[in-house]
C-alpha positions, -999 to +999 in steps of 0.1 A: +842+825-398+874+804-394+867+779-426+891+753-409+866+750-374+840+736-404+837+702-419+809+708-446+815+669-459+805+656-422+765+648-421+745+656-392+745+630-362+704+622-369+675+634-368+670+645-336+690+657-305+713+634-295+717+639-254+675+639-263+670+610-274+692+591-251+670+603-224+642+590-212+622+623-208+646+638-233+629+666-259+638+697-275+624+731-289+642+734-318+674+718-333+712+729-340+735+712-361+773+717-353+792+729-383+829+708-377+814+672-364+775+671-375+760+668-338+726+676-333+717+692-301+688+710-289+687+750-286+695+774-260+653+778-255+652+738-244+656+724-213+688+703-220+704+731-243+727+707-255+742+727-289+754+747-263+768+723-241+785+706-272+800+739-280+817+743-248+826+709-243+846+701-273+851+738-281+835+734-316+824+773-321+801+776-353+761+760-348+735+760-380+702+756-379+686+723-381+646+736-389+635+732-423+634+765-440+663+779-419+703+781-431+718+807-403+751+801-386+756+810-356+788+818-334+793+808-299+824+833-289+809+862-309+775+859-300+767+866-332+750+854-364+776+844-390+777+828-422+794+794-435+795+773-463+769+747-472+768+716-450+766+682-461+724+668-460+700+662-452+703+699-436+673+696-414+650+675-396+625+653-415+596+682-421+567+661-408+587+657-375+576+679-346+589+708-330+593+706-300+599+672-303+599+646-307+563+646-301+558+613-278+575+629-254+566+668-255+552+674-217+518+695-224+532+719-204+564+726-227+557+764-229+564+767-196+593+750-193+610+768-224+642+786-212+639+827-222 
């Protein structure tokens, strides 16, 4: 992993995904945290799957995981898992939020709506 496409001193944007939240239907299966500028968009499984659309819009390569419990990296132009230094906390979401979340806004149909 190129150490210089990393910024482990930047914190993540929130709590939540940020294209997500700014929506007014916005929510998200699980969370990714971009490992140079601390965004936090939604996974490839959501309906927005804004990580990825960060990724390729400011060409920022390297995602982490945002779920409690979980520490992966993960490369965009590999494809790949990968491994990185420790980001700056918190380095997940709160673990009484929900996922998907946030919950307010989860349609009861979410399962079907999940991208494969």
């Amino acid at each position: 992993m190129a150490e210089n496409l990393i910024d482990p001193t930047v914190p993540p944007s929130g709590t939540g995904c940020v294209e997500c939240l700014n929506a007014a239907d916005g929510w998200w299966f699980h969370l990714r945290r971009c490992a140079a500028c601390g965004h936090v968009g939604c996974c490839d499984s959501s309906p927005g799957q804004h990580a990825s659309h960060h990724a390729d819009d400011t060409g920022h390569p390297y995602i982490q995981s945002f779920e409690p419990g979980e520490d992966w990296f993960w490369s965009f132009p590999d494809s790949a898992m990968a491994s990185g230094p420790e980001l700056a906390p918190p380095t997940s979401h709160p673990d009484d939020q929900t996922a998907p979340g946030p919950a307010d806004r989860v349609p009861s149909n979410w399962q079907q709506l999940l991208h494969g």
